[in-house]
N, C-alpha and C positions, 0 to 999 in steps of 0.2 A: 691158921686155917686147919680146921680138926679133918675135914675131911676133901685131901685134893681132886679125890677122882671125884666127888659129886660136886664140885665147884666148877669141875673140867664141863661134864655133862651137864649142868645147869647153863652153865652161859656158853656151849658149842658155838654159837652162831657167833658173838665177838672174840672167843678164842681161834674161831677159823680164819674170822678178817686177820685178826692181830699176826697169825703165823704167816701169812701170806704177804703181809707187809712189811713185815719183819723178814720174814725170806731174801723178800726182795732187794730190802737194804742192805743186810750182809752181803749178799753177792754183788751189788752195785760197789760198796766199801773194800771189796776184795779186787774190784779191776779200778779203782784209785791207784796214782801215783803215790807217795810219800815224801815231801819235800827235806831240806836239807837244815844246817845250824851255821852258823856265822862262828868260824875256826877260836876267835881270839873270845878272849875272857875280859873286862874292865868293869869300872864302879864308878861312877861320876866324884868327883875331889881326889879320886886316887890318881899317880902317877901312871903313866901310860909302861907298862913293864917289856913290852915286848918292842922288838926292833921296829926301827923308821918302816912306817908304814905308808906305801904308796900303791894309789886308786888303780885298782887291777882292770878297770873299765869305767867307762862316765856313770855317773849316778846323779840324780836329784837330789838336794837337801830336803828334806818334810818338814814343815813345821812341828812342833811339839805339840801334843794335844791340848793344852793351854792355851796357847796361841792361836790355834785355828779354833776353839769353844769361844774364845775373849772376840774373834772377827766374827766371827760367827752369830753374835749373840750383837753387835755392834751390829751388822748389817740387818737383820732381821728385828731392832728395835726399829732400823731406819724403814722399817717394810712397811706397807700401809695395809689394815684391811680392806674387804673388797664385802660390800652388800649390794642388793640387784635391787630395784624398781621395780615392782609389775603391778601396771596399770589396770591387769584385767581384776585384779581385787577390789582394787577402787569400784571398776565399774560394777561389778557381781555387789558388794555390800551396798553400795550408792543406791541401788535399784533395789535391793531388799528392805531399805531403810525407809525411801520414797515410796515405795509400796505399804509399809508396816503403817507410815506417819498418814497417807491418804486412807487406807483402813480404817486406822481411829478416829479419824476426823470427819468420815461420810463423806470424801470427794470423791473424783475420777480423776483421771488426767486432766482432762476437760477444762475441768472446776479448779483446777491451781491457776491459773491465769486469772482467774475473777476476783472480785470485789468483797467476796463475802467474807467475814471476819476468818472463817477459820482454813482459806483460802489464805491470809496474811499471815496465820502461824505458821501452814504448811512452811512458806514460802522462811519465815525466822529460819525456822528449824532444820531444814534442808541448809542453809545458809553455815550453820552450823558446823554441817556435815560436812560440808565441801572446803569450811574452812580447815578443819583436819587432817580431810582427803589431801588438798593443798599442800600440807606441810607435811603429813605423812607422820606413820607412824613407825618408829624404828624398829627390830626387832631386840630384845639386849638377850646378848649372851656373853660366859665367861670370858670371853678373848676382849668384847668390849666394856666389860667392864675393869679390865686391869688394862685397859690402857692408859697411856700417860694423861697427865690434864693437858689439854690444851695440842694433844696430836690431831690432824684432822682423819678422816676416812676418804674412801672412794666409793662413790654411788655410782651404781654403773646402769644407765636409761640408754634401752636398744646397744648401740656398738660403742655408744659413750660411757667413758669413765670422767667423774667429775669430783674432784677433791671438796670436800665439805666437812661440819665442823660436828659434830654428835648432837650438842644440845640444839641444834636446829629443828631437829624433829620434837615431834608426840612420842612418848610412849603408853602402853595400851593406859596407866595408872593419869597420868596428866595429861589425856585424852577425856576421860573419865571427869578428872577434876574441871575441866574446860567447857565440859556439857555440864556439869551442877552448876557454875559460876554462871552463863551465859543464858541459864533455861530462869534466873529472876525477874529478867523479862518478857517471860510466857505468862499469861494467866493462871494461875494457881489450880483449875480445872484440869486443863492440859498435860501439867507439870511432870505427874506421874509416868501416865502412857507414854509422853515425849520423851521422858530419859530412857524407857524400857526401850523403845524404837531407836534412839540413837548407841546405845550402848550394843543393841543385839551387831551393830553395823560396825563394830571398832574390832580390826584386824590387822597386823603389821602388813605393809605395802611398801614397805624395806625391810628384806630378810637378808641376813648373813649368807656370803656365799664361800662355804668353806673352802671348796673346789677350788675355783679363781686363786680366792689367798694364801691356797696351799701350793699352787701353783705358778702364782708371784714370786713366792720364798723361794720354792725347788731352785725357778729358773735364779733368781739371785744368788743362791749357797752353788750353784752349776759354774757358777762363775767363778768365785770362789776358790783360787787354789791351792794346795795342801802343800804344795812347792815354793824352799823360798830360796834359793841360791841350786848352783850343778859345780857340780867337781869334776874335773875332766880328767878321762885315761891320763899315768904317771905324773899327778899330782902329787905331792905330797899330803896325805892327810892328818896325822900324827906323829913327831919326834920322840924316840924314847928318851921319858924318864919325864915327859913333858905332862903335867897336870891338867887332867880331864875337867875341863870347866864342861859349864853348860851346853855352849855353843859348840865345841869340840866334841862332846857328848851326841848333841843331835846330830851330827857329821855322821860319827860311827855306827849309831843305831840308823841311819838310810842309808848306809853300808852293808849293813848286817840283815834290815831285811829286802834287800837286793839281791844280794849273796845267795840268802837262803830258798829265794826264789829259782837259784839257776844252779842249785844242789840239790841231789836227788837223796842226799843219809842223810845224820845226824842226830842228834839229842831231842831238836824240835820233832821228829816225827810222832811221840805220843800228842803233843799239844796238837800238830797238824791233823793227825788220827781222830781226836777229839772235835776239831772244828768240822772235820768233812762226815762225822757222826750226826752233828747238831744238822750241816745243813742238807744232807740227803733223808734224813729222818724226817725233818720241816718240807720237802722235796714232797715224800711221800705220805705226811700227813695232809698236806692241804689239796694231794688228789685223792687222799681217801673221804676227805671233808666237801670237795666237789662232787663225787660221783654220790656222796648220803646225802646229801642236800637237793643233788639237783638233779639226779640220775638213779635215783634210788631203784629202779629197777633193773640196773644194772649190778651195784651196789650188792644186794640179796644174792647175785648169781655167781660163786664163787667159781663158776668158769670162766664166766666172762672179764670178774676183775682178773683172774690169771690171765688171759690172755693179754689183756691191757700192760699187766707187768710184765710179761713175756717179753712184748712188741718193744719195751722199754730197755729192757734188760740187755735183749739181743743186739739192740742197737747201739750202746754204752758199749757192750763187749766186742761190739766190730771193730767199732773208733777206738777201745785201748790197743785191742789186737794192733792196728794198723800202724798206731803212732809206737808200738814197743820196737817195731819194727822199719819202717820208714814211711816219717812224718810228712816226707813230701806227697804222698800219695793221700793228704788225707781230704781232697777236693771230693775224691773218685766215690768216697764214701755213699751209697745212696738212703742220704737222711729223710731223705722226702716218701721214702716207705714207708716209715713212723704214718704222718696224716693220711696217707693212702691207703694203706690196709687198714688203719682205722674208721677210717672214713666209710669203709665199705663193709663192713661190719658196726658201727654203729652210725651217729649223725653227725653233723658237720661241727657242734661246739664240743662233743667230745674230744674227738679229730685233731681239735685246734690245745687242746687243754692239754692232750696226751704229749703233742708235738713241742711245745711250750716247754711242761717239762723234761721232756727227752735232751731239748737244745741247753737248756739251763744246766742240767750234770753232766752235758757233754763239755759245755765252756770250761769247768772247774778241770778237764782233762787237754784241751787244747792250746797252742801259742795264740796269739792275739784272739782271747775269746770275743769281744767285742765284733771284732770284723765278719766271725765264725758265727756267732748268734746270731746278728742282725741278713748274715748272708742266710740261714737254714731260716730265718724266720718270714722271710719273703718269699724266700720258694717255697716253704710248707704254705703259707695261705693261698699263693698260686695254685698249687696242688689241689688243696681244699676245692676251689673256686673249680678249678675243671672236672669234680667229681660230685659238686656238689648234687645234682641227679644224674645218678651212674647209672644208664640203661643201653651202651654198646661198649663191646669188647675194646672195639677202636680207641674209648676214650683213654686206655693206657698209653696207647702212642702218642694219642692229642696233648696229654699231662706230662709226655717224656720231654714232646720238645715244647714247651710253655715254661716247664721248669727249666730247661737248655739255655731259652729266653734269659729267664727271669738271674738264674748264676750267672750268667755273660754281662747283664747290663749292668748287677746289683756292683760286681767286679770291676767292672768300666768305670762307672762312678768314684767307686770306693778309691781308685788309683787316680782319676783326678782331683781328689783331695787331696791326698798324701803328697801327692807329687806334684801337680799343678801344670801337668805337660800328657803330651798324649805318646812319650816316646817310654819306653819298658816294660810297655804291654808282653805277659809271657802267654805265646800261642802253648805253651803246655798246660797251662791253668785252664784253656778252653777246651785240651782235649782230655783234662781231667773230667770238665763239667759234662764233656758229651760222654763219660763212659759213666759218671753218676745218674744222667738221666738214661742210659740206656738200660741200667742195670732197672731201674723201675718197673722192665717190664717181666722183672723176674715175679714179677707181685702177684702174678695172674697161678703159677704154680704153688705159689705159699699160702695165698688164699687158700687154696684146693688143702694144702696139708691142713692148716691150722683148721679148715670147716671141718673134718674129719678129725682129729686131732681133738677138738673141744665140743663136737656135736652141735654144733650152730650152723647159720643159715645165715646166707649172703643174696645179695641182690643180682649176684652172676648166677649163683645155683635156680633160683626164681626165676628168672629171665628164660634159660634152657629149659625147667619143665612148665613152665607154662606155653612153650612151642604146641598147637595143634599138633603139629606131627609129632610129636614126645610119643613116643610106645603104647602109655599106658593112655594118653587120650583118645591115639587111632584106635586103642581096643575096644575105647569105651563107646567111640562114634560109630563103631562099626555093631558091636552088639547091643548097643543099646542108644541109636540116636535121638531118640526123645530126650532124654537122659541128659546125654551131650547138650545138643540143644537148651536144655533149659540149666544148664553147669554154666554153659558161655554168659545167658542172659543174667543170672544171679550173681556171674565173677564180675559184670559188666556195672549190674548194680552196687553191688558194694564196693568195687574200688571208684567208685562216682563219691560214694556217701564220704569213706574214708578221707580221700583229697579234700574234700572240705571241712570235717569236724577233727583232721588229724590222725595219722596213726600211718604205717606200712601198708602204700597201694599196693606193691609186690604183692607183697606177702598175703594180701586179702584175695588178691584175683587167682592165687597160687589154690588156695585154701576153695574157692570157688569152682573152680575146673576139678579138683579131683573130691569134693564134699561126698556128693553120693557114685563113687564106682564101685564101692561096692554091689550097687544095684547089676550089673552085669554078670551076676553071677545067677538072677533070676529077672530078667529085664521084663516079659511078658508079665509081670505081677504087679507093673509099676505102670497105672494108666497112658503116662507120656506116650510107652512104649506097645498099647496095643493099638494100633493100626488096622486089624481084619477086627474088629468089632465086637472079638470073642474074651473075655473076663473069666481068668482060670477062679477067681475067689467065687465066683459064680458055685461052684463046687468043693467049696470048702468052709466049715463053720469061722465064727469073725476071731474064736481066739486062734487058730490056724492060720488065718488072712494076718491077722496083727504080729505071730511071732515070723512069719517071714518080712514082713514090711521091717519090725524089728529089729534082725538078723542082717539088714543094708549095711548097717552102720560098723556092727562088727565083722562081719564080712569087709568092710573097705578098708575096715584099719587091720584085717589081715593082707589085701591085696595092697595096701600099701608100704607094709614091712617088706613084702615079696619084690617088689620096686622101688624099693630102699630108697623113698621118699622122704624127706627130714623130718624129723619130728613136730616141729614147727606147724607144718602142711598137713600131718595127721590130725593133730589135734583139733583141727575144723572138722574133720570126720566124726570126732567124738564128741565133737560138742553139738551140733548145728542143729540138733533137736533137743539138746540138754535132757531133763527130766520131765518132760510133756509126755500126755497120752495121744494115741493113734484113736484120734477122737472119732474116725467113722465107725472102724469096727467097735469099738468101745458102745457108741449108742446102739448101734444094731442090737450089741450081743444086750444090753438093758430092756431092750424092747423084746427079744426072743429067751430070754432067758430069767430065773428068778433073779430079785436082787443080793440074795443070801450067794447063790453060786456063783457069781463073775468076782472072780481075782481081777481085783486091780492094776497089781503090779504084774499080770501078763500082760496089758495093754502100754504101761508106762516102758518107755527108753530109759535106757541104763544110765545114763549121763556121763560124765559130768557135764556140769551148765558151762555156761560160758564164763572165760577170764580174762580178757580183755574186750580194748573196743571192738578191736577185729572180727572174735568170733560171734561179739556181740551183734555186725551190723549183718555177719554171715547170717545169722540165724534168722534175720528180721527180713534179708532179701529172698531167699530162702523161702520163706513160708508166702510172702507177698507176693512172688513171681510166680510162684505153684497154683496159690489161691485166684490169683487174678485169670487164670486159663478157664477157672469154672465159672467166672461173671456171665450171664445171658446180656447184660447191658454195660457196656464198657463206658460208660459217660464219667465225668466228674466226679458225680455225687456218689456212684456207685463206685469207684476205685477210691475215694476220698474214704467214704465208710470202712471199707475194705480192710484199707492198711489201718488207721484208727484201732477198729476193731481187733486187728490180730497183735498190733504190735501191744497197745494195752493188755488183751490177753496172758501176752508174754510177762511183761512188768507182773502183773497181780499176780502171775504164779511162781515170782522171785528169780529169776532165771536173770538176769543181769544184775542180783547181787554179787559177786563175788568181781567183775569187771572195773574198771573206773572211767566206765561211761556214762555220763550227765544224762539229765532232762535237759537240757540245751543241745547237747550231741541229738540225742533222741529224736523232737522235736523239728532239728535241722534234716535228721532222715527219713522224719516221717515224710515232710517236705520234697525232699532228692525222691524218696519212691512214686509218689501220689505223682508229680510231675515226666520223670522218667516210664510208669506204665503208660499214662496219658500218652504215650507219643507211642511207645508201644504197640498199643492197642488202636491205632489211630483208625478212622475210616477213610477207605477210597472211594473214587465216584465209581460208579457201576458203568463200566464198557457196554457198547454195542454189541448187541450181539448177532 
């Protein structure tokens, strides 16, 4: 590489993922344990050198990897594949075919029941098909074509599995061969078209279903065990001077790695070092490969993936803290903050992904990982489930004791396994799990740090400023409640549109209540808000009129720094007219003025346009809600026009390119507005008077 620093600067954007993941690894690899080495030294045919060696504790024998590859490979010959039936192929091509073959033929439905010659072909030729359909055709792929001759399969029709033989079926080739054979009893006229129509209709209606037969297998090889005799505490396991055969060989090596399991030095610790490299590196690749594939807007925001490795990081570092120190305490842990603070800063498959692998590099640190995964993976989607729409402070307590629950019961269970009695229950494991779930609601103050901390926004910080009584709304009700007034109507519209085509209602209705407060810094300028019937632009030329209409917008994204409103919330301020002109003063000043003298760009907002759906649907209710105050006829056709008309406006002058909002989105809110002013605008009957 001739030149590192413009290699660095060329690819910033994957060299910032990479240090960030890489960060995270080293320090996850640095609160790892380091296990131990198995003391004695041997060689399989060599004499055993060192004194009579007797079993320091019970161990298992393992099979040799031979041995369990040689059962292994014996059971899974004996495994059957698994391909499914589905009827509704048959029926979908049956009806394409019988459609194609009446086509060519000049029938209807009707006309296949009759008499007429080509009424008897249909009727061949369908014949044809259904004798195919009948037998089906199989799908082939590599796993059945290397099966043995003469193995059967399993076709699995609805909840039935039913053992059959391969060459029973069609395939699509001697499907094919079965219609030239059988079509020499067509008319030679026919011939053609008939094969084109029954051939378009040949489709496997037995397809391999890998799932099932990988599934089959699993559960077979589960059974499967890797165990083949146990040597119990002071056994004898080797006499010195006694020659290491095979079997005395496998003895010692499920000694050694037993041992080294329950030693914390040794020689193994680079090999150990090496494995817990590969599998926290594979840890954190396949969520950096989750969040670019599936979350790619999170993905891009190197805060956000920080914080993600934070939540991970800090929770690894609790559970080593805890267990370096005493292991019995390690219930109290509360893991179930991982999906919780996740959850509340991003969605609920995040949530679940992040938690996942938090539990997985916590198991490589825990005793009995098994009972520990499965216990943190149940309360995490508990968790999940009680926040899945977070809109009251409460629901921390509701998710403290649901989790309470779900530790108590997943534990009850687990002990009646083990035990098969109901008597050893430890009441301190229950008052571990109530101090795990209470510490949860430590989540409501970490929220607060980390939003501040990484400059994000959460759906507790939305929830408190979108309160009317919020400060800066009373200010804004009170000097300028037209204004207010139609902030409420526009937040009301677009978190309508959002909950249907997708995206953060919070955060849309957040962006709606404070879009225009900047106008309170000259509210009589802003029609909503004249009331006595007097028009200050009245006395003032229209580019005058336009740099204060203008000046709303930056004006609110100063009033809203001064109210140290997230940024999130601003940015509807800046966008919510994007790059449009203040098309009244703009005609006026055309009509009063040369067209050589009117600056354009005095009339145009500074933008920028919009970058998501949100600001997107902001700007659409926005101008819809404003516009529809000046309709003299509130009907139908007139609010249908309306919106049509401005929202197209918007599209043709590019202001929803940069968002990744559809014409389906669109469409769906032209729909949500036209319907929503309708009721708006509705009429009453006229009182007595």
């Amino acid at each position: 590489m001739k030149n590192p620093f413009r290699f660095f600067t060329d690819n910033l954007y994957y060299v910032s993922k990479s240090l960030l993941f890489l960060s995270a690894t080293i320090i996850i690899l640095l609160l790892f344990p380091r296990e131990g080495k198995f003391k004695y030294e041997y060689v399989k045919g060599k004499p055993w050198l060192h004194e009579d060696l007797i079993a320091p504790f019970d161990f298992s024998v393992m099979k040799t990897v031979k041995e369990y590859e040689a059962q292994k490979e014996r059971l899974l010959t004996k495994s059957r594949l698994y391909f499914t039936y589905q009827p509704e192929i048959t029926t979908n091509k049956r009806a394409m075919v019988s459609q194609a073959l009446m086509d060519f033929l000049g029938l209807s439905p009707h006309d296949t029941l009759s008499n007429k010659p080509s009424a008897e072909v249909y009727r061949k030729l369908i014949q044809i098909a259904d004798t195919i359909y009948r037998r089906g055709i199989i799908q082939i792929v590599p796993e059945l074509t290397s099966l043995p001759e003469g193995q059967p399969i399993m076709i699995v029709k609805g909840n039935i599995a039913q053992e059959v033989y391969p060459d029973q079926f069609f395939t699509i080739q001697s499907a094919d061969d079965y219609i030239i054979t059988h079509l020499n009893d067509i008319d030679a006229v026919y011939r053609q078209k008939a094969r084109q129509s029954l051939e378009m209709g040949l489709a496997h209606n037995i397809t391999y279903n890998k799932e099932l037969t990988e599934k089959t297998q699993q559960q077979l090889l589960a059974n499967l065990s890797k165990v083949k005799g146990l040597v119990q505490r002071g056994q004898k396991v080797i006499s010195k001077g006694e020659v290491i055969d095979e079997e005395k060989f496998q003895i010692l090596e499920s000694l050694r790695i037993e041992t080294e399991k329950r030693l914390g030095t040794g020689q193994a610790r680079l090999a150990v070092f090496i494995g817990q490299i590969i599998l926290v590196s594979l840890a954190m690749l396949v969520l950096g490969l989750f969040l670019y594939f599936f979350r790619p807007n999170i993905f891009v925001d190197n805060r956000q993936v920080g914080l993600i490795l934070l939540i991970i990081i800090s929770m690894v570092g609790l559970t080593s803290l805890v267990l370096s120190n005493q292991t019995m305490l390690l219930y109290v842990i509360p893991v179930c903050m991982v999906p919780l603070i996740t959850r509340i800063f991003f969605d609920t498959r995040v949530a679940l992904y992040v938690h996942i692998i938090t539990i997985i590099l916590i198991g490589f640190l825990v005793p009995n990982s098994f009972e520990f995964i499965f216990l943190q993976l149940i309360s995490g989607l508990i968790t999940i489930f009680t926040v899945a729409n977070f809109h009251r402070r409460q629901q921390f307590v509701i998710t403290a004791a649901y989790v309470f629950l779900a530790y108590s019961a997943v534990y009850f269970g687990l002990h009646l396994i083990q035990e098969g009695n109901f008597s050893g229950l430890k009441a301190f494991n229950f008052i571990l799990f109530g101090g795990a779930s209470a510490l949860l609601l430590l989540a409501y103050p970490v929220v607060y740090i980390l939003e501040k901390l990484f400059g994000m926004v959460t759906d507790i910080t939305l929830l408190e400023i979108s309160d009317v009584n919020y400060k800066p709304l009373k200010e804004l009700s009170s000097l300028a409640p037209g204004t207010f007034h139609h902030s409420i109507q526009v937040a009301n519209l677009a978190e309508e549109v959002i909950h249907q085509i997708g995206g953060n209602p919070l955060l849309v209705r957040a962006g709606g209540l404070y879009h225009d407060i900047g106008k309170m810094e000259t509210p009589m300028y802003f029609i909503e808000n004249q009331y006595t019937g007097f028009n200050p632009h009245e006395e003032l030329s229209p580019a005058e009129s336009a740099e204060i209409i203008l000046n709303h917008v930056r004006n609110g994204i100063e009033k809203a720094h001064k109210y140290k409103l997230p940024e999130q919330v601003i940015d509807f301020i800046r966008t919510h007219h994007g790059t449009r002109r203040v098309e009244y003063f703009y005609r006026i000043s055309k009509q009063t003025e040369l067209q050589s003298d009117i600056n354009e760009q005095a009339f145009t907002y500074p933008g920028p346009i919009p970058y998501s759906k949100e600001t997107c649907v902001l700007m659409m209710a926005d101008s819809v809600e404003a516009a529809s105050r000046s309709l003299r006829q509130t009907d139908e056709i007139h609010i249908e026009a309306l919106v049509e008309n401005l929202i197209d406006s918007m599209m043709n002058a590019h202001q929803f390119d940069n968002a990744n909002i559809t014409l389906k989105d669109i469409t769906l809110a032209k729909k949500i507005f036209k319907q929503r002013l309708l009721h708006l605008h509705h009429l009453r009957i006229e009182y007595p008077t």
